[in-house]
N, C-alpha and C positions, 0 to 999 in steps of 0.2 A: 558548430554547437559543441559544447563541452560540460562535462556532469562531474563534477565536486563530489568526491563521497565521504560523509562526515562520521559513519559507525563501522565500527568494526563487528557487528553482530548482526549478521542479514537477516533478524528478525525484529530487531528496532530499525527501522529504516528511517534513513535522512539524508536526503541528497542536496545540492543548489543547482538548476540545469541555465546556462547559458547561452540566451539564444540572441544574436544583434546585438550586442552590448547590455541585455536588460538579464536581470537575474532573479530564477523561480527554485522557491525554498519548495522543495516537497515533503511533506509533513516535518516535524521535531518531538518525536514523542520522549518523555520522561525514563532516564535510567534508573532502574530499580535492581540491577541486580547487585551491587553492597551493600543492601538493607538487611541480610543475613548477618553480617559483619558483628550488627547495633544487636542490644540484650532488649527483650521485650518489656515495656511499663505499662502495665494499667493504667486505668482512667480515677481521676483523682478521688478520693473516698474508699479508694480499694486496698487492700493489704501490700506494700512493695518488697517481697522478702531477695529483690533482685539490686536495692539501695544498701542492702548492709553486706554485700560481696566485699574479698578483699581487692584491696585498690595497687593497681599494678605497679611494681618496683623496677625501678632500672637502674641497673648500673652507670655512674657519670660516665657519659662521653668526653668530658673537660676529663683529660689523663691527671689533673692537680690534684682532683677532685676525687673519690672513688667512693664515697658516699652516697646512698643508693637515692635515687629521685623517682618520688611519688607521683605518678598521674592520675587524677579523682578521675580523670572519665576513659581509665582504660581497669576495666576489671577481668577478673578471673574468674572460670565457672570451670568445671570440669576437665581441670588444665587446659582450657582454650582462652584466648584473648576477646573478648569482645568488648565492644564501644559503649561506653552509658553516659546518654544524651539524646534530646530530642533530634529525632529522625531531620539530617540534610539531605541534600541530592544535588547534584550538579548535570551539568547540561551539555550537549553535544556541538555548542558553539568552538569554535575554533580561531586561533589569533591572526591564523594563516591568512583568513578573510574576515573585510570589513560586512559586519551584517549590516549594516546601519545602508547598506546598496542593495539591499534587498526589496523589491517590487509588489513581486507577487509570493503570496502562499498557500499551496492548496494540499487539503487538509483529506487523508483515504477513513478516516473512521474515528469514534470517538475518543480512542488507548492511544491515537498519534498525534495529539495537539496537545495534551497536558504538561510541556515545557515551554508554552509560548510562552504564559508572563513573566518569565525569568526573560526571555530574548527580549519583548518590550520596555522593560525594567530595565535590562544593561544598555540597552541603547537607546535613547530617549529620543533620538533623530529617526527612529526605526518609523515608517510611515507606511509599511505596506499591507496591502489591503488582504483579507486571509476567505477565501472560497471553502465553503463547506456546507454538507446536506444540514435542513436543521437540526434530524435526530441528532447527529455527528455533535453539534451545536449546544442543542439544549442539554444531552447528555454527557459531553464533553466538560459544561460548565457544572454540574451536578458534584462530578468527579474531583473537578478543581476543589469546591466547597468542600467537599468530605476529605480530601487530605488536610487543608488546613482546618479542619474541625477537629481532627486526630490529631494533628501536631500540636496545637493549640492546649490538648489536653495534656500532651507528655508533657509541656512545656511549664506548667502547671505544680509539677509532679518534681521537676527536677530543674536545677539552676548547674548552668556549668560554664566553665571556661576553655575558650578555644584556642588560646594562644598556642599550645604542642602544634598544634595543626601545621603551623607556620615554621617550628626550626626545620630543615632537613635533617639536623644532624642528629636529630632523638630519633627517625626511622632509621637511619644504617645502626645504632644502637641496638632497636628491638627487633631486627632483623637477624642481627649477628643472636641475641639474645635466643630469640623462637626459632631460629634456623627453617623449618621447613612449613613454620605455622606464621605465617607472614597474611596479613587480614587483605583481601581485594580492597579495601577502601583506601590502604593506604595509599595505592597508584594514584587516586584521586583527590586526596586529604585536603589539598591546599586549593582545591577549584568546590570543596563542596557550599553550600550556600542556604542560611535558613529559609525554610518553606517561606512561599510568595504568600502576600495577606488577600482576603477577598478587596479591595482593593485594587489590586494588580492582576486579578483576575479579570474586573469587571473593564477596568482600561483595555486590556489588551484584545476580550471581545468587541469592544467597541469599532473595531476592527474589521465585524465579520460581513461579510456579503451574502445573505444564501441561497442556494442552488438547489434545484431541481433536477432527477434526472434526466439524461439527454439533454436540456437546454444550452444552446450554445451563447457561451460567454466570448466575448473579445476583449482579450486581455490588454493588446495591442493592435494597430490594423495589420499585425502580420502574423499574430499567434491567438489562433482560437480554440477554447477548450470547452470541455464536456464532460461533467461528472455522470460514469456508466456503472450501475450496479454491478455489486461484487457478491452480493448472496452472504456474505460473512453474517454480518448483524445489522439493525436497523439503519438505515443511511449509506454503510459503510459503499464504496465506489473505489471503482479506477477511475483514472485519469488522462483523458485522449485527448491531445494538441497536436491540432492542425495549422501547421505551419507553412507558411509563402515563401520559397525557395528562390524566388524572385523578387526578395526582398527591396523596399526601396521608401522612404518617406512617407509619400502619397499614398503607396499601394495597398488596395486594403483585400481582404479574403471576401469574394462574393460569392454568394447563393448560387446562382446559374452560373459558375467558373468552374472551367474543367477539373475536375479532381487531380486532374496530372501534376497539376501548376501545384499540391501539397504533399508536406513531407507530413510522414504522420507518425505522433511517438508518443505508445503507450505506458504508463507507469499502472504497473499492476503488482499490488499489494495485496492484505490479505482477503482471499476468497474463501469461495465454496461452490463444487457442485452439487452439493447434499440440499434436500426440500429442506428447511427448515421454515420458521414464520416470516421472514423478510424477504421481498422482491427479490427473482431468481437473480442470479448470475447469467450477465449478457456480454457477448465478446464477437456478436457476428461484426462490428464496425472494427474488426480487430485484424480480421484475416487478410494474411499480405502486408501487415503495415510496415514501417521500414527502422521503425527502433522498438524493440519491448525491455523495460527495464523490471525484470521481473526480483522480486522480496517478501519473505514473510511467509515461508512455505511453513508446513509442518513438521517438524523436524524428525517424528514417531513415523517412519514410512508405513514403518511394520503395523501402525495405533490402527482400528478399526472402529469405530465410534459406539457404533452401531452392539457391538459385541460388551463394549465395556458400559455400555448405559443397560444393559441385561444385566448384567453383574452386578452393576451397582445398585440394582433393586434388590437383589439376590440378598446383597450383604444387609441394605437397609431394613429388609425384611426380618431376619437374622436377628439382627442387632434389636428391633422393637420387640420380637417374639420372646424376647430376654429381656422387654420391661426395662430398655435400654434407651437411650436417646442418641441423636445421631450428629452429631457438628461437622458442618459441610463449610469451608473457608473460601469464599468465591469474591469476585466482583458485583457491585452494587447494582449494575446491569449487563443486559445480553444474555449469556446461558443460562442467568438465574429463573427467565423465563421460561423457557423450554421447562426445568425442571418441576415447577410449581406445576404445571400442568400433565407434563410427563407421570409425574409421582400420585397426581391426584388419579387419573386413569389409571393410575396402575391398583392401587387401595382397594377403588372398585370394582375390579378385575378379582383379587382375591379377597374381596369381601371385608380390609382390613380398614373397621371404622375409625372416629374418637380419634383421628391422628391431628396432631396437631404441627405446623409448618410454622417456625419463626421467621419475618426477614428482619434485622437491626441493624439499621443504620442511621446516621443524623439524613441522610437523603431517599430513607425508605418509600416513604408517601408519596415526594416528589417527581421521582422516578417510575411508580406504579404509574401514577397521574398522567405522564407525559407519554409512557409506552401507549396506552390507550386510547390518547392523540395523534397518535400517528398512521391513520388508518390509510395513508396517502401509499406509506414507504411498504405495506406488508405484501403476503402472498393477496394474488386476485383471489383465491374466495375466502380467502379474511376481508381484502376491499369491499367484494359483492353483500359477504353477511354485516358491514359494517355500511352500507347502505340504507340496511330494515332496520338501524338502531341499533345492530349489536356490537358491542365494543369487539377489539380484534382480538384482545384478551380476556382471558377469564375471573382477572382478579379480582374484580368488583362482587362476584360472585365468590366468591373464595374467601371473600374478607367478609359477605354478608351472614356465611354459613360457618365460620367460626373454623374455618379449615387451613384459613392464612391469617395472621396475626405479626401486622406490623409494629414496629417499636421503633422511634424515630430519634429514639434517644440516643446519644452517642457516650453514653456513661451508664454503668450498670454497676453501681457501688454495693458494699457489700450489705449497707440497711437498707435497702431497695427490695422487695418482694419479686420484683421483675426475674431476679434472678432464678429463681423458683419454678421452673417450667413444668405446666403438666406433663407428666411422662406417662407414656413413650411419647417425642418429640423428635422432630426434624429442626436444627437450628441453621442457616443462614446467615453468614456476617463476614467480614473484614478484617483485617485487610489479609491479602495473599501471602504476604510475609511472616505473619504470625507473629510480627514486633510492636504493630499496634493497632488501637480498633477495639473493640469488644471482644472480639477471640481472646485476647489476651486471657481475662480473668475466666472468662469462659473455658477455657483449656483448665486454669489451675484450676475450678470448681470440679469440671467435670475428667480428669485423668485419674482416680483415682478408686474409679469404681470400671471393674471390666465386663459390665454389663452396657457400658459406655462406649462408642466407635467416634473417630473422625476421619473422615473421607476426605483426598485431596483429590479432586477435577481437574487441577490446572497443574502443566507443565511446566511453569517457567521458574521453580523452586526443587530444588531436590528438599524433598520432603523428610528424610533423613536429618538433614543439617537445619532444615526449621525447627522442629523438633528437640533441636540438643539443650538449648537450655528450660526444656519443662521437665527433663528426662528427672528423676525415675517416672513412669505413666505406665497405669496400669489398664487404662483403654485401651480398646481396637483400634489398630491403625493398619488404613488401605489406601493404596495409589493404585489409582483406574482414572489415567486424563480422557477427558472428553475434548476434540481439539478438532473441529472438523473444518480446518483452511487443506487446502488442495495440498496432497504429498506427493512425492518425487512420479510415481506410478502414475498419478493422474494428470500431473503436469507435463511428463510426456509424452502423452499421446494428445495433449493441450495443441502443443509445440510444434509435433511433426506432423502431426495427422489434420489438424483442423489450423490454427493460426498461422504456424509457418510464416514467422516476421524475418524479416532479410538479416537483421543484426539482434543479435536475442543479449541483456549487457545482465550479469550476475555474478553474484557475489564471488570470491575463489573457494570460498565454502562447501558451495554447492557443485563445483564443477567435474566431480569424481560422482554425481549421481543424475546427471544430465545428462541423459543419449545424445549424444554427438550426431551432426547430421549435413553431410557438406556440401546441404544447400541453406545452411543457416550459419551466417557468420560471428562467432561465440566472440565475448567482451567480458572478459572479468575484473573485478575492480576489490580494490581492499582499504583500509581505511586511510583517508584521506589521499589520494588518487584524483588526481586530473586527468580524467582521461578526452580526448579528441576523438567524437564521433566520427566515422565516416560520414563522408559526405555525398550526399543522392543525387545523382544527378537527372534533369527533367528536361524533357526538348521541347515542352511550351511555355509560354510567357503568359503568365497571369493578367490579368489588367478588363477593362472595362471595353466592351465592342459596342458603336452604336451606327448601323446599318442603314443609310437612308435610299435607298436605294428597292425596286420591284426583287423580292428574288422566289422563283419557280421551280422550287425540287425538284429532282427527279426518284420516284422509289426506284432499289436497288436490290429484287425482290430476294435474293441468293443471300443478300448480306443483313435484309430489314433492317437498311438503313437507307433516310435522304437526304441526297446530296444537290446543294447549289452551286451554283458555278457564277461568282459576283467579278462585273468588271468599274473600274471608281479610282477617283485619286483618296490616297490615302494619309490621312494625319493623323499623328501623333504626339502626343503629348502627356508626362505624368502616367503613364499606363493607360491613358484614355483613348482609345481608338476610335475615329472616325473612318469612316467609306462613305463620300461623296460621287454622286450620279457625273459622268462624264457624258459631255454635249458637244459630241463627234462623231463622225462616222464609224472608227475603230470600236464604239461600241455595240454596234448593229452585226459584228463579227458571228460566228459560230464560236458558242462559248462551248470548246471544249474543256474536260475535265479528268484529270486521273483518281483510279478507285481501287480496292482491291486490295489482296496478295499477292503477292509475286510467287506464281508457280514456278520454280527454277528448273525443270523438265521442260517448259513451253517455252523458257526464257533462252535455255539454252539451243532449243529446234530453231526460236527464232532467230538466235545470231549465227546460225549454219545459215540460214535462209538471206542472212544481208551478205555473204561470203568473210564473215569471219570463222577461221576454222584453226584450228588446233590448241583449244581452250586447254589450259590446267588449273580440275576444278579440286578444292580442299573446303573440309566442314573446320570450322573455328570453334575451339572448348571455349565459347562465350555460355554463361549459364544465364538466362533472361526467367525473370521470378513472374515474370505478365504470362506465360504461358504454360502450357499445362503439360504433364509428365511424356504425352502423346504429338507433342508439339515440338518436341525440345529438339528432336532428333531434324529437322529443318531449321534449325532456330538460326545461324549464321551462315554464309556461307560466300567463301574468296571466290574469285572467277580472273585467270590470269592470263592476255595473249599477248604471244610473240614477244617471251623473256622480258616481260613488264612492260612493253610498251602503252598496255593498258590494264586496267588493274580495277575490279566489279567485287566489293564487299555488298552483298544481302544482308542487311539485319530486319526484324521483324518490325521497326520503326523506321526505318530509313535505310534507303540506299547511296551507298557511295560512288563515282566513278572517280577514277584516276587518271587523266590521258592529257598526253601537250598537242594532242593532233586534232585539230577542230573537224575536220571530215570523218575522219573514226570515232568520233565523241560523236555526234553527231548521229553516224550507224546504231551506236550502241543505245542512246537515247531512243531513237525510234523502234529498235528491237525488245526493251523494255515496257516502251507505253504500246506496243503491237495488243496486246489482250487487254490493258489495263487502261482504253480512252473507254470514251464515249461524246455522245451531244446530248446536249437537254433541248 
């Protein structure tokens, strides 16, 4: 097996894992972080005092030439450079690999699938099939709509030309130019691409399969998977493949096959062990497994969730007691729920009526509608109260009582009364960037009264640099993320205490806040990385047994377990195993049987007892992950006589001997199965 790693930021995660020749994309979510880069535009009907900036000058790079070259969509604000033009973005595909061999893809949450139709779109040969919970699905597809409904609108607003994009040689110009103010998007200039149409949306869902938790899917007859709750947000999952190590054509993974016969390799994204409204976080099918490719922690070790959602009432309180209104910049779903309800109990609480909750978006309705659908994915007693009829959420109620007030518009122009909110007011809206969406004009309206706040929730923006071109603002501004995926503290004791996976494979990012533990073998990987999994090794053979033959256990009350002792000629074929009844004497024998451990105390009385005598016995640093802290210490063990003549390794699966003397092999075999026969 081998894992591709396509990001360099172990919180977009994107992997390709290789298993048999077949090739599994793990999520592709969308990069966002150059959209700081772009200058923000309102939605068309609005005022744009962001189009009459001056337009950036550069010195010719043609040395003939030194007459300064104008670029309409690099402007200036605040002596800084930023971009004006509808929002692009480019994609974590790589040249290095053909996508277009890609099979399988499976998708851990709704934030990680919003660059598929861009992969569908460049490779039109692309045919693989994409595994995901429906919320992940329905809400995934929500998301796709509402960027291109924002983009659609800048686009609108603004015409421009891309050809700069394409010379090299204008960026060493405005590099040399800006010396140490050089824009993140330049690294990416020449791969960025205009947003995908619904269109390419709907193509590339076409695509999808959806899953259930726990349901086990067969990807292949040799790789079976299982979308396992992750606790994050609705749907969201890890991802367990259970792979046949004993790979072969024919061979498929059955139900009654030993577990031994699979290798098992977790992809674990973003979680949570915090109650929140969605299906807990489960990981007991976790413990032991023998890859966890762990991504997408929390980066805030220090963040406490819990502390900063107190506060955050604190200031909202604050801010309405001053006849203030509150602009909170979120996603279209997931936390926005919690807070809707969070904030309404809190009102309650201190008796503060007349409050009014905005959410705007063009997918406002759609996404209420769908959350309340979902009564499969929640906590059990959201599932049980949603039983008696009652939805899992409260919105329907909230929106009946005039307490939520959706706006599904995605343009809030300036002859519009929409814009006019009763105050005091909670607004809700998009996008996280602050480049475009309804925040936009929504900031210019409201920055300019300091009876006004805006609250930033999400981390993944330094809220400073959002900010800079609405600056002067004379609102309140706070940053209190609320980010409740598992941090470094909780992930290890995840690690060492409860999961404890044989190869744990993580970012190099992270590798200065992972407790080390040298009975977990660490795998770091950075971007684009091929790395060669170890490889597991199992000492049974998977395959199909079909037993035709009387067989009469015996219980083994010490070990509660039973054992048969079958005698038969045996065929093979394809992994299919037969034992047919043999019609001879030889089967009427005493079927004896070996069981047990090997007590190496008894084992060694007994080889005194056949006259082998002057053993030298050595314990082996073999570290075996099947047994327990109290076990380890018997876990291998050599047994050496007469200057190697013969040569007795103990492991906890099998014993070795080593001897060219068939009379002493012989002894030694019988001084072994001395405790360890029996008859049935």
């Amino acid at each position: 097996m081998r894992l591709y790693c396509l990001s360099d930021d172990p919180n977009l995660p994107c992997f390709i894992l290789t298993v048999y020749g077949r090739s599994i994309l793990l999520d592709f979510p969308l990069p966002i972080d150059h959209l700081l880069d772009y200058l923000p535009i309102p939605s068309p009907g609005c005022v744009n005092r962001f189009s009459s900036l001056p337009k950036y000058k550069l010195l010719s790079h043609n040395k003939e030439n030194n007459l300064p070259q104008q670029i309409d969509e690099l402007r200036i604000l605040h002596n800084q450079l930023f971009v004006y033009s509808p929002i692009e973005f480019y994609t974590l595909d790589s040249s290095q690999y053909d996508f277009s061999l890609i099979d399988i893809i499976l998708i851990s949450n709704y934030d990680t699938l919003l660059a598929l139709p861009y992969l569908f779109k460049k490779y039109e040969n692309l045919n693989a099939q994409i595994y995901l919970t429906e919320p992940s699905y329905r809400f995934g597809q929500q998301l796709m709509y509402e960027i291109v409904s924002y983009v659609e609108q800048q686009s609108k607003m603004i015409q421009t030309n891309d050809e700069w994009k394409y010379d090299p040689d204008i960026f060493d110009s405005i590099e040399e130019q800006q010396k140490e103010k050089k824009l993140k998007l330049f690294s990416h200039a020449q791969k960025l691409m205009s947003c995908y149409s619904i269109e390419n949306v709907d193509k590339c869902l076409s695509h999808v399969t959806v899953v259930h938790f726990n349901e086990q899917i067969d990807l292949y007859s040799s790789i079976r998977a299982s979308a396992i709750s992750s606790g994050y947000c609705l749907g969201s999952c890890n991802w367990q493949l259970d792979i046949n190590v004993n790979h072969n054509q024919t061979s498929k993974i059955e139900t009654s096959s030993s577990q031994s016969n699979l290798t098992r390799f977790i992809y674990m994204s973003s979680s949570t062990t915090l109650e929140t409204y969605s299906t807990k976080f489960s990981y007991d099918s976790f413990l032991n497994c023998d890859y966890l490719l762990l991504s997408n922690l929390c980066h805030l070790s220090s963040m406490d969730a819990s502390i900063n959602a107190t506060e955050l009432t604190a200031k909202i309180e604050n801010i309405l007691n001053d006849h203030g209104s509150v602009l909170i910049p979120c996603s279209s779903t997931g936390l926005i729920y919690d807070m809707f309800e969070f904030l309404t109990k809190y009102f309650e609480q201190i008796n503060l009526l007349n409050i009014h909750m905005y959410f705007i978006s063009p997918i406002s309705n759609a996404n209420l509608a769908i959350s309340n659908a979902m009564s499969e994915w929640v906590t059990e007693q959201r599932q049980t109260a949603s039983f008696s009829g009652t939805p899992p959420f409260k919105h329907n109620e909230l929106i009946k009582s005039k307490c939520l007030i959706t706006i599904p518009s995605d343009r809030l122009d300036d002859t519009e009364t929409l814009i006019n909110f009763e105050q005091p007011s909670i607004i809700f809206t998009g996008h996280l960037s602050l480049r475009f969406g309804p925040v936009v004009q929504l900031i210019e309206k409201m920055k300019t009264s300091s009876s006004n706040g805006i609250i930033f929730i999400d981390n993944q923006y330094s809220y400073v640099d959002a900010l800079k071109p609405y600056q002067p603002i004379n609102m309140k501004c706070f940053y209190l993320p609320i980010d409740t995926r598992l941090n470094f503290s909780q992930v290890n004791i995840l690690l060492n205490e409860k999961i404890r996976p044989k190869n744990l494979i993580v970012h190099e990012q992270y590798l200065n806040d992972i407790v080390k533990n040298d009975k977990i073998n660490i795998l770091s990987y950075r971007k684009y990385d091929n790395i060669k999994l170890p490889s597991i090794n199992r000492y049974f053979i998977n395959g199909q047994l079909n037993i035709k033959s009387d067989i009469k256990p015996k219980l083994i009350p010490t070990s509660n377990l039973a054992i048969a002792s079958i005698h038969g000629h045996l065929d093979m074929c394809d992994y299919v195993y037969d034992i047919n009844e043999l019609d001879n004497e030889n089967s009427k024998q005493n079927n004896l049987i070996t069981y047990g451990k090997i007590d190496i105390d008894k084992f060694l009385v007994n080889l005194s007892k056949s006259g082998i005598f002057g053993l030298e016995v050595k314990q082996l640093n073999e570290y075996d992950n099947d047994l327990n802290d109290n076990e380890q210490s018997n876990r291998s063990v050599e047994i050496t006589y007469n200057q190697g003549a013969a040569k007795i390794i103990v492991r906890s699966k099998q014993t070795d001997i080593e001897c060219n003397d068939p009379p002493l092999m012989n002894k030694i075999r019988d001084a072994l199965l001395m405790d360890n026969i029996g008859t049935l």
